[in-house]
C-alpha positions as CSV (number, residue, x, y, z in Angstrom):
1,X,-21.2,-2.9,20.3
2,X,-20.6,1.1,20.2
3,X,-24.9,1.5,20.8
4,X,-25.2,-0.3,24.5
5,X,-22.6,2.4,25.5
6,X,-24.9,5.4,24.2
7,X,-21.9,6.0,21.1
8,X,-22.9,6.1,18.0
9,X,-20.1,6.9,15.1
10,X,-16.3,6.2,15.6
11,X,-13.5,7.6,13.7
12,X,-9.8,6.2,14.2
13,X,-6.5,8.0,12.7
14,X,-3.3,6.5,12.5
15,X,-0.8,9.0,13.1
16,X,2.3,8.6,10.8
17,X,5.3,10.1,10.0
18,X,6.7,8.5,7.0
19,X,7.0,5.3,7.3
20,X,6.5,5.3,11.5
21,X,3.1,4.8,13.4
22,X,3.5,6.6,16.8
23,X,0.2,6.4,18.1
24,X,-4.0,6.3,17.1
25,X,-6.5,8.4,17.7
26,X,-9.7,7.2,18.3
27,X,-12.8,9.8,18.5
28,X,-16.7,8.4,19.4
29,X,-19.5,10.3,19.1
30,X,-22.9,10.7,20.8
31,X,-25.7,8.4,18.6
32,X,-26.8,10.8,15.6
33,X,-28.3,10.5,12.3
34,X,-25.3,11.7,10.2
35,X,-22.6,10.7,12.7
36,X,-18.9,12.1,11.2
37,X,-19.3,14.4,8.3
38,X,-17.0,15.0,5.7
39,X,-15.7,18.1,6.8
40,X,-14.9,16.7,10.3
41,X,-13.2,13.3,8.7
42,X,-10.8,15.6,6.7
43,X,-10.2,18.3,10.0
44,X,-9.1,15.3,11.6
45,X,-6.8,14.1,8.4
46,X,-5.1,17.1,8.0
47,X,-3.9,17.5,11.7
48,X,-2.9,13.9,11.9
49,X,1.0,14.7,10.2
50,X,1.0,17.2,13.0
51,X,0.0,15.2,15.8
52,X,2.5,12.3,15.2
53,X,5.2,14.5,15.0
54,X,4.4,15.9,18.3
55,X,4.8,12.5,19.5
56,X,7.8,11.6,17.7
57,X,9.5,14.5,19.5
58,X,8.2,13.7,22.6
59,X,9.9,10.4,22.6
60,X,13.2,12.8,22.6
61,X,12.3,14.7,26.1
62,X,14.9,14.8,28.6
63,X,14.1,11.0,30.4
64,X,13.9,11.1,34.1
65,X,17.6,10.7,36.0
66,X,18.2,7.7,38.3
67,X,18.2,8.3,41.6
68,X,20.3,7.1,44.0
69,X,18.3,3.6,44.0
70,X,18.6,3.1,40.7
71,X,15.9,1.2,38.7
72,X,12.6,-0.4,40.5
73,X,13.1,-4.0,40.3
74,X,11.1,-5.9,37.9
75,X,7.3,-6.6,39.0
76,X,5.1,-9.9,37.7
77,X,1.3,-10.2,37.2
78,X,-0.5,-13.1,36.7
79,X,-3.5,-13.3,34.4
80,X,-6.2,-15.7,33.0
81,X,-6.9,-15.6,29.7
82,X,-9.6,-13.3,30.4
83,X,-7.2,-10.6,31.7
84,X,-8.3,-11.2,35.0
85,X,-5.0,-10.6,37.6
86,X,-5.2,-13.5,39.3
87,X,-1.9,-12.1,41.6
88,X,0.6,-9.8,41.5
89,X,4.0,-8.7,43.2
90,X,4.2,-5.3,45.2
91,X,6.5,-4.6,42.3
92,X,4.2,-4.9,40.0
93,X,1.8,-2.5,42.1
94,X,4.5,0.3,41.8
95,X,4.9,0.3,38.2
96,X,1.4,0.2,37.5
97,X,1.0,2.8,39.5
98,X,3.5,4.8,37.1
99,X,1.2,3.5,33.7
100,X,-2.2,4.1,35.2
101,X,-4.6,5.9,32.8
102,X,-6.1,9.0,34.1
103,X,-8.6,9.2,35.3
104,X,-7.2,6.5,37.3
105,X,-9.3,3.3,36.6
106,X,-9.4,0.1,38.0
107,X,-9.0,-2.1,35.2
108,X,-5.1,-2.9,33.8
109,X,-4.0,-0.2,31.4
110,X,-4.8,-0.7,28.0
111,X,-0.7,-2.0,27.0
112,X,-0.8,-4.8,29.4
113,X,-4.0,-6.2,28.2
114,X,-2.4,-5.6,24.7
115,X,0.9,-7.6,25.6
116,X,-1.5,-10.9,26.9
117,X,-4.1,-10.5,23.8
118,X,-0.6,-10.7,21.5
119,X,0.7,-14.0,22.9
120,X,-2.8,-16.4,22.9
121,X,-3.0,-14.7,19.3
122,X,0.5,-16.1,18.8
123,X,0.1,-19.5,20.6
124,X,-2.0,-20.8,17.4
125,X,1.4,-20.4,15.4
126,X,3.3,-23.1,16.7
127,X,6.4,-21.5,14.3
128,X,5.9,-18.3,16.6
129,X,8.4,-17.5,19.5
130,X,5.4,-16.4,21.7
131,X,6.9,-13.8,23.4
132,X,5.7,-10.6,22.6
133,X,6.7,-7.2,24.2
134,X,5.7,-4.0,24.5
135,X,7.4,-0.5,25.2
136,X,6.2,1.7,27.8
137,X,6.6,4.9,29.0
138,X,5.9,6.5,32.4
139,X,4.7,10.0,33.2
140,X,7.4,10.5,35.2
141,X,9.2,9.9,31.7
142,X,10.9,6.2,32.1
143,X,10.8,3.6,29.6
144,X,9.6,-0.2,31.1
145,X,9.3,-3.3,29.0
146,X,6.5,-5.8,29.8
147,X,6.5,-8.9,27.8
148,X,4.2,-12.2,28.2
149,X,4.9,-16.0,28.3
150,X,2.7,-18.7,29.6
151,X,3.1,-20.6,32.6
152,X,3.5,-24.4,32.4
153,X,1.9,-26.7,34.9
154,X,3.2,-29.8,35.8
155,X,2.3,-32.8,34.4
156,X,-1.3,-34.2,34.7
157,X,-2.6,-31.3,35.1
158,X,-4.5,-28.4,33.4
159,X,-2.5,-27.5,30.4
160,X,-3.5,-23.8,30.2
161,X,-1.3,-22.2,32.8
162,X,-1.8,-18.7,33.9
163,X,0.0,-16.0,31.5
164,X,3.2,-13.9,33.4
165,X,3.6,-10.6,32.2
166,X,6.7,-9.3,33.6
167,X,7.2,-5.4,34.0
168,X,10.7,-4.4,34.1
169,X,12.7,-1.0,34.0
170,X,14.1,-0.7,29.7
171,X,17.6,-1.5,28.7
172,X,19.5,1.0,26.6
173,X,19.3,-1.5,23.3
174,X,15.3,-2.1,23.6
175,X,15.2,1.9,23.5
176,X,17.7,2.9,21.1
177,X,16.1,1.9,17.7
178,X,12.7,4.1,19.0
179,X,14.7,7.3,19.7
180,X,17.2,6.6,16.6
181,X,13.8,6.3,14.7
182,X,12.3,9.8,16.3
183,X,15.1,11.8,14.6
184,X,14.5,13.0,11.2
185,X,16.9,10.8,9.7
186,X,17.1,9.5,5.7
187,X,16.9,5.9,5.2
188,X,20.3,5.6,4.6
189,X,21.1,8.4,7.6
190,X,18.6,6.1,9.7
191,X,20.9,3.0,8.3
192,X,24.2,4.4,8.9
193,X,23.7,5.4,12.8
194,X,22.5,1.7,13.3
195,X,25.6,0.9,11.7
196,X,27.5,2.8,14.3
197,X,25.4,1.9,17.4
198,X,26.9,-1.5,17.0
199,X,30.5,-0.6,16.9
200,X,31.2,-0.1,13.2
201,X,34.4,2.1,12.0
202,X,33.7,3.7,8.9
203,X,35.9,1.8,7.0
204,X,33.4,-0.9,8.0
205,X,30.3,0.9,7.3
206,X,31.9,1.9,3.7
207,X,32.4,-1.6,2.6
208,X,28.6,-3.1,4.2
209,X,26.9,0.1,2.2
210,X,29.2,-0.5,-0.6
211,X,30.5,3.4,-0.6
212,X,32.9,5.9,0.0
213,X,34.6,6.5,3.7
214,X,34.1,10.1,2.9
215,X,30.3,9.3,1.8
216,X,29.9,7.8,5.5
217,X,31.3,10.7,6.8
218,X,29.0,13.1,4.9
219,X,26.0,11.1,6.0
220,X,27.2,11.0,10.0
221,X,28.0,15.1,10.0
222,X,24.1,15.0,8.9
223,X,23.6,12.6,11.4
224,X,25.3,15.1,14.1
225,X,23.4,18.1,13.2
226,X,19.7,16.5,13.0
227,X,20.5,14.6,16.6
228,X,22.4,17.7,18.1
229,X,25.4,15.9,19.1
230,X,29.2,16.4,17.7
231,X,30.5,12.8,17.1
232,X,30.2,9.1,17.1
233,X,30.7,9.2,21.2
234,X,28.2,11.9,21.9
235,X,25.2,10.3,19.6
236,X,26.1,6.9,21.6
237,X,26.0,8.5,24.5
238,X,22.7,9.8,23.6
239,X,21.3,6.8,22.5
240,X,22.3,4.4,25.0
241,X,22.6,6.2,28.3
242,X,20.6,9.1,28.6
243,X,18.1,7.0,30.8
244,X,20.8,5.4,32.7
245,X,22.3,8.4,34.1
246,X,25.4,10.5,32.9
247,X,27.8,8.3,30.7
248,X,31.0,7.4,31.9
């Protein structure tokens, strides 16, 4: 496959932290005898630790604030199960625009195509729900959803309907658990400030976890100082509205 392109070698890194993938890297090289050596495989391991914890920070930049407009509307594109776009809205247009590789390129960027790929994969389960999403993030730093479902046709007709994928601005809960997952939290840290996010008092988180109030409260003062706010408002705040303008 690699060869008709004039590559030769490829080398892909998964860049962890823990237990969290935030991203791949995938190198090609020119056709040679020897493609990768050793030493170049194990440059590339040793700064993969650093390079996902660049982008787990990243995912804790200042987002973009609202304007006075508030978010774009939500956009539709309509594919064949090629990943052809067979239409789309001017909506659409406008938040591509905003997920366009660069260069710019004229085919759909790679997280679209993903999203469609995911549901046909899922349509042979007929257990599956068959919606997959996908989070995305601009450069201009906001957070969109796009997430896939096949049209039906009517009756008589060609079973196969095009596949929707719907591009819409994020809601605070579809964003939360990725930044809550970018701090440098403990397992139990991580499982506590999930706890409060939905509306848990201590008392409340003391009995799920089966410990002390004052145990809770040791873990959240962690919690404070690792996400740089000063209580159970302010990390909410944080979580939940930091994309959506100054909270109230």
């Amino acid at each position: 496959m690699l060869a008709p392109l004039g590559m030769g070698d490829e080398l892909r890194a998964a860049l962890r932290t823990g237990a969290s993938c935030w991203g791949v890297l995938c190198l090609h090289r020119e056709p040679s005898p020897e493609g990768f050596r050793a030493d170049e495989v194990g440059f590339v391991h040793a700064m993969t630790a650093h390079l996902a914890e660049g982008l787990r920070a990243a995912v804790l930049l200042s987002e973009v604030e609202t304007g006075a407009d508030g978010q774009p509307p939500p956009g539709l594109l309509l594919l064949d199960d090629a990943g052809t776009v067979l239409a789309r809205t001017p909506e659409a247009s406008v938040l591509l625009a905003e997920l366009a590789d660069q260069p710019a390129r004229e085919t759909l960027p790679q997280a679209i195509v993903a999203v469609a790929v995911r549901l046909r994969s899922l349509e042979l389960d007929p257990n599956s729900p068959a919606v997959p999403r996908v989070r995305l993030r601009t450069r201009s730093g906001r957070w969109l959803v796009a997430h896939a479902s096949r049209l039906h046709t009517d009756p008589g007709a060609d079973p196969e309907g095009p596949i929707a994928v719907i591009l819409e601005p994020a809601r605070a809960p579809q964003i939360a658990p990725l930044k809550l997952a970018a701090y440098p939290l403990t397992p139990r840290e991580h499982q506590i400030a999930a706890l409060v996010l939905a509306g848990n008092s201590t008392r409340r988180i003391a009995d799920a976890l089966v410990v002390s109030p004052l145990t809770v409260q040791q873990h959240l003062k962690s919690i404070f100082e690792k996400s740089g706010v000063r209580s159970r408002r302010d990390l909410v705040a944080n979580l939940l509205a930091a994309q959506y303008g100054p909270p109230h």
